[in-house]
KOLGU-693561 format. One record per residue: residue number from 1; x, y, z of N, C-alpha, C, O in turn. Coordinates in Angstrom, 2 decimals. Layout:
BEGIN
<site k="NUM" n_c1="X" n_c2="Y" n_c3="Z" ca_c1="X" ca_c2="Y" ca_c3="Z" c_c1="X" c_c2="Y" c_c3="Z" o_c1="X" o_c2="Y" o_c3="Z"/>
...
% end
This chain:
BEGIN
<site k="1" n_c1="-25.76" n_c2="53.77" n_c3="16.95" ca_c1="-25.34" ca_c2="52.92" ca_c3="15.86" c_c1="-25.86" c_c2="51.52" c_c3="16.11" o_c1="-25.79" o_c2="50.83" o_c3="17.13"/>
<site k="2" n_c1="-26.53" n_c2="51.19" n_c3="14.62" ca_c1="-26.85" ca_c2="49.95" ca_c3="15.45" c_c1="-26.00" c_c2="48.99" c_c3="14.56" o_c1="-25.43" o_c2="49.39" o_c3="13.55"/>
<site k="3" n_c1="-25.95" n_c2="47.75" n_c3="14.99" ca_c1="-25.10" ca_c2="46.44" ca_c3="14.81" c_c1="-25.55" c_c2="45.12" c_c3="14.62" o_c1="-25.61" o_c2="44.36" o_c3="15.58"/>
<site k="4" n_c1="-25.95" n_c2="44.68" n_c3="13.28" ca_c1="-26.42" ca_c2="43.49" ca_c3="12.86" c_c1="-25.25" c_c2="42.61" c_c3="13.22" o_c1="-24.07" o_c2="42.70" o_c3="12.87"/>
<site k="5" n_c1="-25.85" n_c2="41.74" n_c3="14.01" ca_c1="-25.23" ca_c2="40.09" ca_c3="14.16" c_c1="-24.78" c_c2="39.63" c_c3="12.76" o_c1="-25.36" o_c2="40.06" o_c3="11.76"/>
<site k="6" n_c1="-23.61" n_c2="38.62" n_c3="12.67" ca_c1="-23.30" ca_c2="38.12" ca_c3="11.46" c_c1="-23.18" c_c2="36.76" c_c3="11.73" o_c1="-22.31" o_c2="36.39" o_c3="12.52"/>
<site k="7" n_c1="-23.93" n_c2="35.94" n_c3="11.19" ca_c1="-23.72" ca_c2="34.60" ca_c3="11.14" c_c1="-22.46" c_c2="33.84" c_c3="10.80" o_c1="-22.18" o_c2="33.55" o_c3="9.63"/>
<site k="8" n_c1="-21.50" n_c2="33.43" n_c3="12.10" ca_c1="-20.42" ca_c2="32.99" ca_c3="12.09" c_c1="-20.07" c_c2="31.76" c_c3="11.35" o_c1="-19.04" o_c2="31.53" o_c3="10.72"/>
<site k="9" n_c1="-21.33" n_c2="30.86" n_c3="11.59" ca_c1="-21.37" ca_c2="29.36" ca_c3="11.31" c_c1="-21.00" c_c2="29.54" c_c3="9.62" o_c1="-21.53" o_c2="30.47" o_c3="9.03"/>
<site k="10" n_c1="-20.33" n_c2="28.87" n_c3="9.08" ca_c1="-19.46" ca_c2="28.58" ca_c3="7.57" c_c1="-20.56" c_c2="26.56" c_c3="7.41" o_c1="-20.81" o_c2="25.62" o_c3="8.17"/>
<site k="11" n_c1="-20.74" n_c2="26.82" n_c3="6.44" ca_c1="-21.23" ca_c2="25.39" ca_c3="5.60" c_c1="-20.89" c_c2="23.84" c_c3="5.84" o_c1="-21.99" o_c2="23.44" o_c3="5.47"/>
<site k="12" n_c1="-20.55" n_c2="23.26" n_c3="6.01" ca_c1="-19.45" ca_c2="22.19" ca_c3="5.69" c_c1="-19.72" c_c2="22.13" c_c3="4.46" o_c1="-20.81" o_c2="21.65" o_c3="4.15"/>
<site k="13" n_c1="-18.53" n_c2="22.77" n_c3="3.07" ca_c1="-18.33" ca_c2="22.04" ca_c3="1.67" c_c1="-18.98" c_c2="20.66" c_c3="1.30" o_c1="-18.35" o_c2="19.63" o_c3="1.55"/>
<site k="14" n_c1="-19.94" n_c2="20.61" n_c3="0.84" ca_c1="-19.92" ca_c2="18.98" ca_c3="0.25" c_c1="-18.85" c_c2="18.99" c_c3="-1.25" o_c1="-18.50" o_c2="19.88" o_c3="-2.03"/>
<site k="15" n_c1="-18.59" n_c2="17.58" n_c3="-1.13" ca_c1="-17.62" ca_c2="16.88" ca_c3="-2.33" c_c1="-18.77" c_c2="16.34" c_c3="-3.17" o_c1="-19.68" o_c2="15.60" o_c3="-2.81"/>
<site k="16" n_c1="-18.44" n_c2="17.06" n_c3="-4.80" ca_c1="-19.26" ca_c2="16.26" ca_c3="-5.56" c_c1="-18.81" c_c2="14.83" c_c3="-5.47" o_c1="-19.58" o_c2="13.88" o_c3="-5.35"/>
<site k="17" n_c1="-17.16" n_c2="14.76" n_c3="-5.56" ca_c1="-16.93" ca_c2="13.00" ca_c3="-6.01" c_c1="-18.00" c_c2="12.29" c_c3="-4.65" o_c1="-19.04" o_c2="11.67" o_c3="-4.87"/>
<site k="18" n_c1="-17.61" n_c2="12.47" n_c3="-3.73" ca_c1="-18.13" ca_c2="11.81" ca_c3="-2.37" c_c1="-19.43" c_c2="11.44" c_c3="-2.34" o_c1="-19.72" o_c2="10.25" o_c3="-2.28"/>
<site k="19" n_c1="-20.72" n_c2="12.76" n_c3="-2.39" ca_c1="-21.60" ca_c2="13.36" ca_c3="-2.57" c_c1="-22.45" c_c2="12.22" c_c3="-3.88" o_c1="-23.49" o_c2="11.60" o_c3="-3.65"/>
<site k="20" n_c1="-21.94" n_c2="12.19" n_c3="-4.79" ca_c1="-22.27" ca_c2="11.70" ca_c3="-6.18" c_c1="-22.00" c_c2="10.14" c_c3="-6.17" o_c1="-22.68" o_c2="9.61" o_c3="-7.06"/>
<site k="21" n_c1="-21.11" n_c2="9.09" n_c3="-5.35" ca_c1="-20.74" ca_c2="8.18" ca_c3="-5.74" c_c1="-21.02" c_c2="7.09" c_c3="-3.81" o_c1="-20.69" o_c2="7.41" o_c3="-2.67"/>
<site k="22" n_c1="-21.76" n_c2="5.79" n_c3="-4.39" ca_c1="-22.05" ca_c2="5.07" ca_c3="-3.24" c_c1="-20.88" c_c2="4.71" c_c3="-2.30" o_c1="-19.78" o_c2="4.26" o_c3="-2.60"/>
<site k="23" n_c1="-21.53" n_c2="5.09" n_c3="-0.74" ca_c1="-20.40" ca_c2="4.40" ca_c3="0.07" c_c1="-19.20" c_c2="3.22" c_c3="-0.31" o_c1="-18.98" o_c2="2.64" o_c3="-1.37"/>
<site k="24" n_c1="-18.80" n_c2="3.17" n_c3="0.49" ca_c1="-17.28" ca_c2="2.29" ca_c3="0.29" c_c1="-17.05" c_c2="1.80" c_c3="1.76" o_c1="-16.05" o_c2="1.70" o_c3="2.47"/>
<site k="25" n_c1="-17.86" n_c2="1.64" n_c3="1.87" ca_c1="-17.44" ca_c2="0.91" ca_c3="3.70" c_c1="-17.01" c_c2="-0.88" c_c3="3.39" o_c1="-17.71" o_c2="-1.61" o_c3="2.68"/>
<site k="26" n_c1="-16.01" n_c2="-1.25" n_c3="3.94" ca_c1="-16.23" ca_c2="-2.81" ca_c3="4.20" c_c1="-15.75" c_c2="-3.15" c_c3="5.41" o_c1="-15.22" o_c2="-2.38" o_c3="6.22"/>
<site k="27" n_c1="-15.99" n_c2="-4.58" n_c3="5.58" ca_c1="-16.00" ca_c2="-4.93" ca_c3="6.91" c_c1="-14.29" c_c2="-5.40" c_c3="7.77" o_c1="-13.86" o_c2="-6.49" o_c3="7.37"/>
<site k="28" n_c1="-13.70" n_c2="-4.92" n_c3="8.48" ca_c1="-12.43" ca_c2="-4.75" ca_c3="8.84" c_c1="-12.19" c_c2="-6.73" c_c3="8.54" o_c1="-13.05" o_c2="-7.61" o_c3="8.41"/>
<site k="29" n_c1="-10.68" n_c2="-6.81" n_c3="8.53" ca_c1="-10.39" ca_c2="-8.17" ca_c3="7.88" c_c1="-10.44" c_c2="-8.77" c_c3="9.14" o_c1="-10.52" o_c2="-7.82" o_c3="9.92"/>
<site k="30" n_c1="-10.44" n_c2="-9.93" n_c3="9.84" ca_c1="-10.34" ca_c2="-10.37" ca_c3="11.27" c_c1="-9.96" c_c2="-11.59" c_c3="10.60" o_c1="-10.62" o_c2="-12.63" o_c3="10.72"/>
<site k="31" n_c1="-8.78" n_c2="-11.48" n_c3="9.82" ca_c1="-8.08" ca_c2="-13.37" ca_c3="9.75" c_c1="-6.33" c_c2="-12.23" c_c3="8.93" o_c1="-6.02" o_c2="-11.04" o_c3="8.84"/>
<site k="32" n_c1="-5.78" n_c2="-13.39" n_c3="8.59" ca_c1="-4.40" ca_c2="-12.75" ca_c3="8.25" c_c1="-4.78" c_c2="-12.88" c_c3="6.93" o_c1="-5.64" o_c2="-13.71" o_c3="6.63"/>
<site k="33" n_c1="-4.15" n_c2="-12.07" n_c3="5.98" ca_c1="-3.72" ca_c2="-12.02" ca_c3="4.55" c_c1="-2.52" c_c2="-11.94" c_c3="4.22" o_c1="-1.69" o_c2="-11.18" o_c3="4.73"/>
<site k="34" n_c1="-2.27" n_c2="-13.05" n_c3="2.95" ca_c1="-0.86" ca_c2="-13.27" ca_c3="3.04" c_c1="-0.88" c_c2="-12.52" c_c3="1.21" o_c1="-1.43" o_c2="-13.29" o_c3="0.42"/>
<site k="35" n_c1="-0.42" n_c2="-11.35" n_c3="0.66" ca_c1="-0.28" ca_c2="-10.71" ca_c3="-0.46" c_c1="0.92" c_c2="-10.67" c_c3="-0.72" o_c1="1.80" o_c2="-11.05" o_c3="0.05"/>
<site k="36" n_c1="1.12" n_c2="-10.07" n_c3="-2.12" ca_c1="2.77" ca_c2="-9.70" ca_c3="-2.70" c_c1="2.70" c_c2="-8.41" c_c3="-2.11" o_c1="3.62" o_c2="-8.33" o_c3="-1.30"/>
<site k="37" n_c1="1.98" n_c2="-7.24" n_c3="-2.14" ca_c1="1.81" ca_c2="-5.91" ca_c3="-1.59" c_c1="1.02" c_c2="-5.42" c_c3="-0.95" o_c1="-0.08" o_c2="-5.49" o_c3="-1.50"/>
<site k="38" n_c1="1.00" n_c2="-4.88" n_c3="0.06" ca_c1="0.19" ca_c2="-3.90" ca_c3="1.07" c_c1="0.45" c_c2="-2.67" c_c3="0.58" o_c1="1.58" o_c2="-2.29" o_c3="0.25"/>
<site k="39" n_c1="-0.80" n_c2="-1.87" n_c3="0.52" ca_c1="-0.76" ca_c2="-0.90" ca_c3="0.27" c_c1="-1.85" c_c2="0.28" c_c3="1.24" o_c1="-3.08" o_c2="0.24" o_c3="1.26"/>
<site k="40" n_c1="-0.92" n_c2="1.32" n_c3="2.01" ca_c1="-1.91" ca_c2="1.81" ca_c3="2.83" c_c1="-2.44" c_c2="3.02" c_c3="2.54" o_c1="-1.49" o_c2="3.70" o_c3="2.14"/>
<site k="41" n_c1="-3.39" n_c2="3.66" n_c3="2.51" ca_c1="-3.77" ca_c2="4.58" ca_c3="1.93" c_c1="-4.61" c_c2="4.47" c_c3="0.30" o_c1="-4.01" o_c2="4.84" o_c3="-0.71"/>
<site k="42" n_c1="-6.33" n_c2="3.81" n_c3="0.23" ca_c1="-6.83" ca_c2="4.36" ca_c3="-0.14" c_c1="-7.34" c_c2="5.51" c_c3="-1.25" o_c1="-8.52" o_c2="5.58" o_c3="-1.61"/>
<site k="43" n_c1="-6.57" n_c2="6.18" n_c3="-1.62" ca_c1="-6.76" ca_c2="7.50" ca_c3="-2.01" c_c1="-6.49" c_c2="7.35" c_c3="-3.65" o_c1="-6.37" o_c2="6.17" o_c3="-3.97"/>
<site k="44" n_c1="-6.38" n_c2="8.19" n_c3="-4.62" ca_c1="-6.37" ca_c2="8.03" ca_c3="-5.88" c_c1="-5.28" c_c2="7.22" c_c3="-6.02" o_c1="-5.32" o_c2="6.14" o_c3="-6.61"/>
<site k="45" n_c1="-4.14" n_c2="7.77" n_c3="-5.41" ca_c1="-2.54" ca_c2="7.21" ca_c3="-5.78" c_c1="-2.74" c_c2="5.70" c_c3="-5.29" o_c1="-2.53" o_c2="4.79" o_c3="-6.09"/>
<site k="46" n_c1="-3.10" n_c2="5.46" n_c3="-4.15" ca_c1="-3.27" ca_c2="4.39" ca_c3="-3.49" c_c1="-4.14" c_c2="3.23" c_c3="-4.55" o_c1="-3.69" o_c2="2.09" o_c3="-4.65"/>
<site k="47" n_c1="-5.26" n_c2="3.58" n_c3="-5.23" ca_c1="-5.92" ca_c2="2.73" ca_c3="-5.67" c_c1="-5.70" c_c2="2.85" c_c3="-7.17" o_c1="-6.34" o_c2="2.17" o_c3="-7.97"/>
<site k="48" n_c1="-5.10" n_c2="3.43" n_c3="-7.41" ca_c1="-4.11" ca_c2="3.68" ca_c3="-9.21" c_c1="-3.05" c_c2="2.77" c_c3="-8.85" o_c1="-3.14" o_c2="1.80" o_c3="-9.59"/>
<site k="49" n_c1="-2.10" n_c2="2.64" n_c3="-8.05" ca_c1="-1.34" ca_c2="1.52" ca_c3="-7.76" c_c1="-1.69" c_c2="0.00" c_c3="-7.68" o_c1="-1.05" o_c2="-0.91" o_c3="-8.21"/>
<site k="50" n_c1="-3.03" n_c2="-0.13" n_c3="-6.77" ca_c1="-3.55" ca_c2="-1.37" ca_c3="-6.46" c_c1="-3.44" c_c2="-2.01" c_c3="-8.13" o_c1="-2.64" o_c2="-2.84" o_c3="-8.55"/>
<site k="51" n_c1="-4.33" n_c2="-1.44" n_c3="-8.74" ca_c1="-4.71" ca_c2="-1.57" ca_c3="-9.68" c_c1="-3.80" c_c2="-2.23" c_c3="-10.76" o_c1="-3.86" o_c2="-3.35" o_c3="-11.28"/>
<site k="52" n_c1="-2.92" n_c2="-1.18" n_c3="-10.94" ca_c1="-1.86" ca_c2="-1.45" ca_c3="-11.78" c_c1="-0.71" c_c2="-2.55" c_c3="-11.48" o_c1="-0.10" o_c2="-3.19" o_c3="-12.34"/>
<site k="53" n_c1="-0.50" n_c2="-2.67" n_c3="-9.59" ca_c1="0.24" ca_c2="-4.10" ca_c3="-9.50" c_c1="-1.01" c_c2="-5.00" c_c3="-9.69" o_c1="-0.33" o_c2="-5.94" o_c3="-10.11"/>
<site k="54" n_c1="-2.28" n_c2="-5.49" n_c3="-9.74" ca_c1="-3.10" ca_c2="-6.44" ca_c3="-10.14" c_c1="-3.31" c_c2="-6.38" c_c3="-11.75" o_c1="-3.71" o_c2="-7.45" o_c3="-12.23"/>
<site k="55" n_c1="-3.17" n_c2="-5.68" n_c3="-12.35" ca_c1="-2.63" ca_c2="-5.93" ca_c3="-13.69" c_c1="-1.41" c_c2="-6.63" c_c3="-14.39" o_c1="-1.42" o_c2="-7.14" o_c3="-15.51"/>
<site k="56" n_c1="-0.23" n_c2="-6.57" n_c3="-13.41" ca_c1="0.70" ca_c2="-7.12" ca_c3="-13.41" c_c1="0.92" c_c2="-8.26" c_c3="-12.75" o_c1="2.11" o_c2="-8.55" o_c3="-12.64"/>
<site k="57" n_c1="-0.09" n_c2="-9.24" n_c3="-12.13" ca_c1="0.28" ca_c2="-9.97" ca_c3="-11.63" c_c1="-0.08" c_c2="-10.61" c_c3="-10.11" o_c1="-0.27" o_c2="-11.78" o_c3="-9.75"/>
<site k="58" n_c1="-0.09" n_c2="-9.78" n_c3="-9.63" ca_c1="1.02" ca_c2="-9.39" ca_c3="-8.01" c_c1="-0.90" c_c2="-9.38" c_c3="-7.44" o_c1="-1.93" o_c2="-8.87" o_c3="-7.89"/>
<site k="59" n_c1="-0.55" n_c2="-10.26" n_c3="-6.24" ca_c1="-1.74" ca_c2="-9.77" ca_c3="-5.01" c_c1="-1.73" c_c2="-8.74" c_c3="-4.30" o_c1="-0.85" o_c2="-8.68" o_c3="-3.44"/>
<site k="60" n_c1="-2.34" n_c2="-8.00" n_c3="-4.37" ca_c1="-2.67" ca_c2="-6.55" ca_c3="-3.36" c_c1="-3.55" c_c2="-6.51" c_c3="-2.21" o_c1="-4.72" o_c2="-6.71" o_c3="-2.55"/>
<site k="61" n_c1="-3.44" n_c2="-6.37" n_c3="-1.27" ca_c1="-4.44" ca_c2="-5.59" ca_c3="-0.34" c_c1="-4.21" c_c2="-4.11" c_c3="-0.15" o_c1="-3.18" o_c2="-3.49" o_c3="0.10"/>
<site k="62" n_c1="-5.26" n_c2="-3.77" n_c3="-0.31" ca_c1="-5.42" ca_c2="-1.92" ca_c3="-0.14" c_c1="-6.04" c_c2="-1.90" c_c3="0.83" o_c1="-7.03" o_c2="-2.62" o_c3="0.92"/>
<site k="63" n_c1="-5.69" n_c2="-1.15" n_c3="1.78" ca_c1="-6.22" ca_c2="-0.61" ca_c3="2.84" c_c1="-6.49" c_c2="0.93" c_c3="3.65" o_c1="-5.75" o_c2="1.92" o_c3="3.71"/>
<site k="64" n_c1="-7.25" n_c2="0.80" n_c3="3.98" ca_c1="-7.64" ca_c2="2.37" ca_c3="4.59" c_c1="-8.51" c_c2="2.68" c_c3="6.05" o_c1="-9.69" o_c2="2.33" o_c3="6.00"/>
<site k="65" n_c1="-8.26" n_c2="3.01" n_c3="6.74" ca_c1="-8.90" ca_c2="3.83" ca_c3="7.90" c_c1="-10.09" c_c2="4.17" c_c3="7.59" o_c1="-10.99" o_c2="3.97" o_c3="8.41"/>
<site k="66" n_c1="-10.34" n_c2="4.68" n_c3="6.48" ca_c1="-12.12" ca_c2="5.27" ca_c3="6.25" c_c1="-12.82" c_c2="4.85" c_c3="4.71" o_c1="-12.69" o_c2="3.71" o_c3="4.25"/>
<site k="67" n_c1="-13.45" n_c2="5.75" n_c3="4.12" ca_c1="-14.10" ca_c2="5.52" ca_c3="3.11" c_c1="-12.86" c_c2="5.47" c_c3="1.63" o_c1="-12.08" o_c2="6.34" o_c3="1.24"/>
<site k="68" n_c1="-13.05" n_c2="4.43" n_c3="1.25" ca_c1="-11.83" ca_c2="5.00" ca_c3="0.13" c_c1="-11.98" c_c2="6.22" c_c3="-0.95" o_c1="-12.90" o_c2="6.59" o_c3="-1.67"/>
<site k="69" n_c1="-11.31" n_c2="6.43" n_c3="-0.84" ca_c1="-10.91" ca_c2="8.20" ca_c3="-1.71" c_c1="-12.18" c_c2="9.00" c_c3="-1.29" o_c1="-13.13" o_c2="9.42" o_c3="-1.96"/>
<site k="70" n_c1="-11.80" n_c2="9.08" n_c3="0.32" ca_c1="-12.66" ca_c2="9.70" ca_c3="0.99" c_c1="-12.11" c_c2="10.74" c_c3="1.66" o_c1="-12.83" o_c2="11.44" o_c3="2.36"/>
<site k="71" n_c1="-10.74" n_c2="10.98" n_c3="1.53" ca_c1="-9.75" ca_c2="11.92" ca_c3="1.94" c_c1="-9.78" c_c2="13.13" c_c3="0.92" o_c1="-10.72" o_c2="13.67" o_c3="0.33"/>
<site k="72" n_c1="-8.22" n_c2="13.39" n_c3="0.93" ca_c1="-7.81" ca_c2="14.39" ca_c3="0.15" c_c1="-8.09" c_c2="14.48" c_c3="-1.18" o_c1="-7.97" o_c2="15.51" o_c3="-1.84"/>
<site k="73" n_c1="-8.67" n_c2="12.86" n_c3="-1.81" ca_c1="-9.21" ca_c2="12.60" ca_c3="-3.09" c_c1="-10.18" c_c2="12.79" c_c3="-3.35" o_c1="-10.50" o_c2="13.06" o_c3="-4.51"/>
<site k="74" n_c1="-11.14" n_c2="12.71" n_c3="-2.21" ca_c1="-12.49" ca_c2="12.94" ca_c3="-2.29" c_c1="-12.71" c_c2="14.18" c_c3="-2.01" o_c1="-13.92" o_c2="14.42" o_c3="-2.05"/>
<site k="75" n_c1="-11.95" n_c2="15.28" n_c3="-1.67" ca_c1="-12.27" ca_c2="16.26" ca_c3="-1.80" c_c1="-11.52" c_c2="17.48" c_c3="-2.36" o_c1="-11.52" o_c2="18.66" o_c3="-2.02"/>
<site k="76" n_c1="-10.73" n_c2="16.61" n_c3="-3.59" ca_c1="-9.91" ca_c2="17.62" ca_c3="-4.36" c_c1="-11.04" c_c2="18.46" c_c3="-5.80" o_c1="-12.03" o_c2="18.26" o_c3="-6.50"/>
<site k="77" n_c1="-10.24" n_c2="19.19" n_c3="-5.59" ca_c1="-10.89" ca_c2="20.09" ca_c3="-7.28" c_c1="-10.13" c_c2="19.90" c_c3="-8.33" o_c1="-10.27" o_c2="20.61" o_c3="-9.33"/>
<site k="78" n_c1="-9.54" n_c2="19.27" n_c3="-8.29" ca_c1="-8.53" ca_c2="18.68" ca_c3="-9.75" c_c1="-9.25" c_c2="18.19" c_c3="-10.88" o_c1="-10.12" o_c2="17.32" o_c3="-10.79"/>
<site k="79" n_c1="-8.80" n_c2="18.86" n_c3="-12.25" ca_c1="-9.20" ca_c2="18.09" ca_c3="-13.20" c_c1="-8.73" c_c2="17.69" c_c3="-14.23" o_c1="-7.63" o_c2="18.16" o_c3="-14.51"/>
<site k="80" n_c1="-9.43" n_c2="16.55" n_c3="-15.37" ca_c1="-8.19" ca_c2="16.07" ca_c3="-15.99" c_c1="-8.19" c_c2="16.99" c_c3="-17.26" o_c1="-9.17" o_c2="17.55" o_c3="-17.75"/>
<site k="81" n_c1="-6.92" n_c2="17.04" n_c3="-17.66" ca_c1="-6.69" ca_c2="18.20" ca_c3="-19.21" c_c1="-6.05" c_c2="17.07" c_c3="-19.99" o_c1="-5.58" o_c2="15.98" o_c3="-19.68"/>
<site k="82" n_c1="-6.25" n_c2="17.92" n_c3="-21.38" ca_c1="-5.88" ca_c2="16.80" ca_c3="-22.93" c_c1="-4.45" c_c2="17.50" c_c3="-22.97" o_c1="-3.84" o_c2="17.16" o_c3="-23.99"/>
<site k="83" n_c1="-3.86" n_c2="18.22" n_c3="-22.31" ca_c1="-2.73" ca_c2="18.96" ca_c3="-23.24" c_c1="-1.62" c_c2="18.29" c_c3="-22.25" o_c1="-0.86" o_c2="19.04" o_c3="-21.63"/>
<site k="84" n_c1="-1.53" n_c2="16.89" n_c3="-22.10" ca_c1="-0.17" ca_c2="16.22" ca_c3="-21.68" c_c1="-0.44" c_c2="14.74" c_c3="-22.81" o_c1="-1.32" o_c2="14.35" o_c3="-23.56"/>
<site k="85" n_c1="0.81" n_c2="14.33" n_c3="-22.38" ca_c1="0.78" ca_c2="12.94" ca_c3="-23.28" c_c1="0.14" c_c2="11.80" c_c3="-22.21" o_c1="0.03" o_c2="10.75" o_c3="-22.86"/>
<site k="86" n_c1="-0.19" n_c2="11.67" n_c3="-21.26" ca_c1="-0.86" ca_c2="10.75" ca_c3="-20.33" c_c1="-2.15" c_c2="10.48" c_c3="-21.00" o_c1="-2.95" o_c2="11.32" o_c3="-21.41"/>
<site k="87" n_c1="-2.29" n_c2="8.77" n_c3="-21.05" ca_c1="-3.44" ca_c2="8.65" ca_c3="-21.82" c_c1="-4.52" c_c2="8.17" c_c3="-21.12" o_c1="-4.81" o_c2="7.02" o_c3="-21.46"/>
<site k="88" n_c1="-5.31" n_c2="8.73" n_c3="-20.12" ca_c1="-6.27" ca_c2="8.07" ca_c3="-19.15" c_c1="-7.00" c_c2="7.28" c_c3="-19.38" o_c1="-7.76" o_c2="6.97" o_c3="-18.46"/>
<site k="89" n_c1="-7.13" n_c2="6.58" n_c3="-20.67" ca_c1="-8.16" ca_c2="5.62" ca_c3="-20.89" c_c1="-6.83" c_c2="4.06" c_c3="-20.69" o_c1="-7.20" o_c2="2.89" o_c3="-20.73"/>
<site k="90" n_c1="-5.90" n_c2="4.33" n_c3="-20.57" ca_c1="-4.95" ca_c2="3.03" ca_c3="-19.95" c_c1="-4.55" c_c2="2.93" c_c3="-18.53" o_c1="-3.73" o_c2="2.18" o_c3="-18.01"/>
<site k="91" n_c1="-5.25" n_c2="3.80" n_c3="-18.02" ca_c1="-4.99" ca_c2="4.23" ca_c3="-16.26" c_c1="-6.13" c_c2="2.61" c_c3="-15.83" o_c1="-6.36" o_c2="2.31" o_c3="-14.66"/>
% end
């Protein structure tokens, strides 16, 4: 009997969002910032927040460890649907 080898090695997935959209690196802060909110984490929720307290007003720093929405955001399969009342063009 004979026995073909099977190639164990698996892909690494690329992320279209990631894949499709320019780095996001900046340069770590090396002085203090004095804001109304810190916000840690990056990620959709993270930068849907920033956003929305700088609409309102309020100073933000967002911050992150790596690439922003380079996590779990950057590599979700989620997509958006018409059949809720959420109106994404006010996001």
């Amino acid at each position: 009997m004979n026995i073909t080898p099977v190639n164990t090695q698996i892909a690494k997935p690329i992320s279209y969002w990631i894949d499709s959209t320019p780095d996001t690196f900046y340069p770590s802060v090396s002085h203090h910032v004095l804001v109304d909110v810190a916000i840690v984490g990056a990620g959709i929720v993270g930068v849907t927040t920033a956003n929305m307290l700088k609409k309102a007003g309020k100073t933000v720093a967002l911050i992150d460890a790596n690439q922003i929405a380079g996590g779990v955001s950057g590599h979700t399969t989620a997509k958006v649907t018409s059949l809720h009342q959420l109106i994404y063009s006010r996001i």
